[in-house]
N, C-alpha and C positions, 0 to 999 in steps of 0.2 A: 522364558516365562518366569515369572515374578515365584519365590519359594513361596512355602506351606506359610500361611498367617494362623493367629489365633482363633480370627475367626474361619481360617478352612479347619483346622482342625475338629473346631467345635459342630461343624457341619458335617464331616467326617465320621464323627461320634453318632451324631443323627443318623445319616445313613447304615452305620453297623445293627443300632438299637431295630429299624426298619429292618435290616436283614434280618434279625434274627426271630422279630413279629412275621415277618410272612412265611420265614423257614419252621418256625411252630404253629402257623397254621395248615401247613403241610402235612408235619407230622399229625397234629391234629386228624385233619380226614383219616391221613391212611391209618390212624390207629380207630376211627369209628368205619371204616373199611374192614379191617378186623376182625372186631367187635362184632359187626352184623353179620359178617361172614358167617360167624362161628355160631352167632345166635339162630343165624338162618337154618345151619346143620346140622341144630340141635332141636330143629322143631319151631322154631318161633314163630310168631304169625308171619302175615304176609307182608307187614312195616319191615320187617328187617331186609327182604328184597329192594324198597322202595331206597332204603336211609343206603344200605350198599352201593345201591346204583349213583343217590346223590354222590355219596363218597366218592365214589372211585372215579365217577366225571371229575369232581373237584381237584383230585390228583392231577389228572390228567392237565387242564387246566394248568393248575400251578407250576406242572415241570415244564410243560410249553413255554409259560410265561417265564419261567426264572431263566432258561433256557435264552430266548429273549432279550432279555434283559442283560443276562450276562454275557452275553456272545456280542453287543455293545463296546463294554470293554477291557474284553480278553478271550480265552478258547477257552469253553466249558469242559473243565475236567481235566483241562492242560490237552486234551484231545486235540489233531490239525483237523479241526471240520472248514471246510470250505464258506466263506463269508461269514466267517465270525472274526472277534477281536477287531471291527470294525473301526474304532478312533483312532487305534494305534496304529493300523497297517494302510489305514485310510486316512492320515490328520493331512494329508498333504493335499490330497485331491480334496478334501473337506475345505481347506482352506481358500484353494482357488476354486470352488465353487461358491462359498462364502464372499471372495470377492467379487465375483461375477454377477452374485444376487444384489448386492449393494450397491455397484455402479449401475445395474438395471432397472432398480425399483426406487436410488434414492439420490444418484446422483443422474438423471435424466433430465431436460431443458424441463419438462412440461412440469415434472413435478418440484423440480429447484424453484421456479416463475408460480406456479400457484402454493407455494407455501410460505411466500417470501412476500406474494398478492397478500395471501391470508391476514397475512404479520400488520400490516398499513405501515413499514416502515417511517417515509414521511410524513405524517400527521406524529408519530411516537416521537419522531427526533425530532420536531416542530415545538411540539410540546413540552418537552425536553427541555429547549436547548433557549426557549421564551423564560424561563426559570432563571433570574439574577444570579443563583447562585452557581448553576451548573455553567452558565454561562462564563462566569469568572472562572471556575476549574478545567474548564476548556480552554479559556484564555493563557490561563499559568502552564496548561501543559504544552500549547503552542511553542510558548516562550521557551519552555523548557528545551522542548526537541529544537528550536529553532538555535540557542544558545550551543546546543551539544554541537547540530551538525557543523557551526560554526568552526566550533573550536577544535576539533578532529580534522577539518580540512589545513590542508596544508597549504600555505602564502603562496611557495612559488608555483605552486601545480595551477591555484585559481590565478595567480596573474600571468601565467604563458596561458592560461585559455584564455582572457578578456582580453589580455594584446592581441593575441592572435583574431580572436574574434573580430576586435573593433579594427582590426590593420585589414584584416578581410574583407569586412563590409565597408570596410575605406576604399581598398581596391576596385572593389567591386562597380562600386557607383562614381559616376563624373559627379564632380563637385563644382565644377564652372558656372552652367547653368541654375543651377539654386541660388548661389552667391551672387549671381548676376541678377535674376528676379531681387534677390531681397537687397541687395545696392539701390536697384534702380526702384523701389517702394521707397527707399530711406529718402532719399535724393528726391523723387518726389513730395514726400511728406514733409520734407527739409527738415530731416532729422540729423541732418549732418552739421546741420548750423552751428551746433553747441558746441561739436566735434574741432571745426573750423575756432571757434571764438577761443575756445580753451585752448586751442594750439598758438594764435597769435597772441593771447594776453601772454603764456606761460614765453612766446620768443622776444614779447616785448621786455619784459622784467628781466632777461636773462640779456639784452641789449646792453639794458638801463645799467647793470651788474658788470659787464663785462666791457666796457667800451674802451680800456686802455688795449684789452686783448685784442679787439677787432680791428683798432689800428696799424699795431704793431704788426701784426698778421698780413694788412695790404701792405704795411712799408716794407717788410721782408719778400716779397713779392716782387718788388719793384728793380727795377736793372739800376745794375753798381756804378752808372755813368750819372743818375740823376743827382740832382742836389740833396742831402738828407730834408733839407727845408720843403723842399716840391713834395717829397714824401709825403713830409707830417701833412702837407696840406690835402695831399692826394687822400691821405686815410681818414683826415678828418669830415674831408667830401664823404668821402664813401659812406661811413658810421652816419653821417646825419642823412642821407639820402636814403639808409635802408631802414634806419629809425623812423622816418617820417614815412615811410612806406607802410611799415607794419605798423603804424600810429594811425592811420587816415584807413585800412584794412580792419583794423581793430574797430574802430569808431563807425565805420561807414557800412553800413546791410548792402547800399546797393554799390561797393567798390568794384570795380574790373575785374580784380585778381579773382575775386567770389565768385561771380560770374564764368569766371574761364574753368573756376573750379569745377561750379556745378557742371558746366558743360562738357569738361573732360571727364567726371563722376558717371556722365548721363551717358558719354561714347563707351565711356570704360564699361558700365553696366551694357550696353547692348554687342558689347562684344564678346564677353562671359558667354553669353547665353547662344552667339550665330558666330562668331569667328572659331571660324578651324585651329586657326594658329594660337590665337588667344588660349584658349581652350586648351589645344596642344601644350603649352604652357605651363598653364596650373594645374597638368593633370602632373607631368614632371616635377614642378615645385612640392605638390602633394606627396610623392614619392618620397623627394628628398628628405622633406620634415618629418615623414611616420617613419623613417630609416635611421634619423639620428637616434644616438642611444638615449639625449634626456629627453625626448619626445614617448619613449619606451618607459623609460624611468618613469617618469608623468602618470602613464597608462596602468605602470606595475600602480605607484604607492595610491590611485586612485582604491584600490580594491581593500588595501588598509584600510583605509578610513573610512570608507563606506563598513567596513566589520567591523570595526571599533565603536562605528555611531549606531549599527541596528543591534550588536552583542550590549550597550547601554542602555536602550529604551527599551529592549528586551528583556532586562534587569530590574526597570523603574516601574513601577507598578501604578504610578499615576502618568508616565511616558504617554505622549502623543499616540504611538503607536499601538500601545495595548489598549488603550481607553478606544481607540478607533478599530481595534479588530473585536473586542468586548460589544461596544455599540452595534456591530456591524452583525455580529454574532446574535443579539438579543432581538434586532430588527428580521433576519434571514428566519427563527426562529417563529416568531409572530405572524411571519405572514405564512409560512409550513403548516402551522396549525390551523388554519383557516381556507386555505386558498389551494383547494383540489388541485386546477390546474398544475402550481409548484408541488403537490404533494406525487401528483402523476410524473413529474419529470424526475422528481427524486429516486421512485419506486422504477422507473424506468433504467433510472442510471442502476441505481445499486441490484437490478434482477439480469439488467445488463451485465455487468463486473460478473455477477456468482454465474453465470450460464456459459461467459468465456471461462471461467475459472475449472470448472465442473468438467463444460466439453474439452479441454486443452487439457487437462490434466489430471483425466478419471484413470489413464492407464497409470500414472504417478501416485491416485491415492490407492489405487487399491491395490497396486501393487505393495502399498505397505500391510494390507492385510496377510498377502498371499505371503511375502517372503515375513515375517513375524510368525504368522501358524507354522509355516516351514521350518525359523529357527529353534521353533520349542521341541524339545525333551520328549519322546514319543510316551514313555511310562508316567513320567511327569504331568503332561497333560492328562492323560487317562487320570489318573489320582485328581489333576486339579478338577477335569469336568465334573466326574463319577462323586466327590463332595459337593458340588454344587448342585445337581440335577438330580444326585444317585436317589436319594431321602423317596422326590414324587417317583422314583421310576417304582419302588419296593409297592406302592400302592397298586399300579400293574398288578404283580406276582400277586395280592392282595383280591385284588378284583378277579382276576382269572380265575382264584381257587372257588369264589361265594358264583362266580357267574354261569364256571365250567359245572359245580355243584347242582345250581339250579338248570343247567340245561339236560343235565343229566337227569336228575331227577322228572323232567316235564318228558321227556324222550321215553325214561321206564314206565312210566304213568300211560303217553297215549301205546306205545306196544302191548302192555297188559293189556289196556281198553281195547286193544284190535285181535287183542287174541294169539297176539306174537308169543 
């Protein structure tokens, strides 16, 4: 428990000045106790019987109450009376009874759910968050956290999780059958045409480029018995035969070769999809390519870059991405303050959250009461309570003297009246 502050001290003072008001009103009676006593046995009228009796109830009263009061916290007179010095000998069962009253009365579903109803959370954060400005300060502190968690995570820890991940859900699913649907869509649409035309224009140019190598190529080829002259003719044949091939391919939509294409494209495509073997296939080839290590590499420096690109727009304050979580912020916000429905799903979710929070983890809060009152200072606490509370307890002693007084006094009154 926290030491003595300036202001216990000064509350401290309070309660002595209070001590010593109800302890001179004490004395106060018993010396008009006294007083009437003496007046009584010297003849005085029949008043000094009456103020006597007030008196000495008053007494009575008073040591009850200071009695009371003190046996709170400590033993009156240093005396071992049984149930006294109550905070000190009790802080501990005080505490866990303290805790027990607090998870009963304040951490319970019914009352977390209607005080939280009370609140209209979603219509407050609706309205809130409809405000340009808060909206932006929500935006920044996004970025903020968004920027932090970034940069605390480590490279290689997020890219063995997204390899492994994306290697996992590779496994996991055949990839034949998808690839074979969106083959046989492309082949249909003839979207492979361009595919096809780029490949012959780029092998025609590369003919046109290279036609001493393509001959030389078939005359090396050739057995060491022929004439070199047969040769040159043999590969000049050949170079113009496969030129005029890819030339009349090139130029012609409706050539043979295109043709055999599509319709190898078209077998190929329904093979993906219903051949076992096929299938069997590029389930293996898939293996092979997620096993190599720059297919790995690939997957790691993917997760760079993606951190790189959203730790920058995350920085940019006119960024795509903050102007579109700002927007998106100011729109969710507008329709919150408006739209019951949305304000019901909010208030649902967030009495949701506090009701798990509450029931899962009421033995965890309140055990911070019980084991805190437990760690405190038994004398310490008596001192801390007794300045905060002591001040109204001295009205007690206070009231008991003016109350015990007047009971007294209405007590000697109706016994006179009855003739006691």
């Amino acid at each position: 428990m926290s030491t003595f502050t300036a202001a216990d001290e000064e509350k401290q003072r309070g309660v002595r000045r209070m001590k010593l008001t109800a302890s001179g009103l004490l004395l106060f009676v018993a010396l008009v106790y006294v007083l009437a006593k003496v007046a009584s046995g010297q003849g005085a009228g029949a008043w000094a019987g009456y103020v006597a009796a007030a008196a000495e109830a008053g007494m009575v009263g008073a040591l009850a109450d200071w009695f009371a009061v003190t046996a709170l916290f400590r033993r009156p007179l240093g005396l071992p009376i049984p149930h006294t010095a109550i905070i000190p000998t009790k802080k501990d069962q005080l505490g866990v009874s303290l805790g027990e009253f607090v998870g009963e009365n304040f951490l319970s579903q019914d009352v977390v759910r209607q005080r939280l109803r009370a609140v209209g959370i979603g219509s407050r954060l609706g309205a809130w968050l409809a405000e340009p400005e808060h909206a932006d300060r929500v935006t920044a502190e996004l970025s903020a956290a968004l920027r932090g968690a970034l940069t605390v995570m480590r490279d290689a820890d997020v890219q063995a999780v997204v390899g492994e991940a994306i290697t996992r859900r590779a496994d996991a699913q055949e990839v034949a059958p998808g690839i074979g649907k969106m083959l046989e869509k492309v082949v249909a649409d003839g979207g492979h045409r361009r595919a096809v035309d780029l490949v012959v224009t780029r092998a025609y140019d590369w003919l046109v480029l290279h036609d001493d190598e393509i001959m030389d190529a078939v005359q090396g080829g050739a057995p060491g018995w022929t004439p070199r002259f047969v040769d040159r003719r043999v590969g000049e044949r050949v170079y113009k035969e496969l030129l005029r091939f890819v030339t009349e391919m090139r130029d012609m939509p409706s050539h043979p070769a295109r043709g055999a294409l599509d319709r190898f494209l078209t077998d190929f495509a329904s093979d993906l999809q219903s051949d076992t073997e096929t299938r069997a296939r590029v389930e293996r080839l898939k293996g092979e390519v997620l096993g190599r290590g720059e297919v790995q590499d690939l997957i790691a420096s993917a997760w760079t870059a993606v951190r790189s690109m959203i730790v920058s727009a995350a920085e940019d304050e006119r960024s795509e991405l903050r102007l579109r979580v700002r927007a998106s912020l100011l729109s969710l916000g507008a329709r919150m303050a408006v739209e019951p429905r949305l304000q019901g799903k909010v208030d649902g979710w967030v009495e949701g959250a506090a009701v798990y929070v509450v029931t899962t983890y009421r033995k965890e809060i309140t055990s911070l009461i019980t084991d805190t009152v437990a760690g405190w200072d038994a004398e310490h606490t008596t001192r801390k309570i007794e300045a905060h509370i002591g001040r109204d307890l001295q009205f007690i002693r206070i009231n008991g003297t003016v109350v015990g007084s007047l009971a007294g006094l209405v007590i000697y009154t109706v016994s006179r009246a009855l003739g006691a």
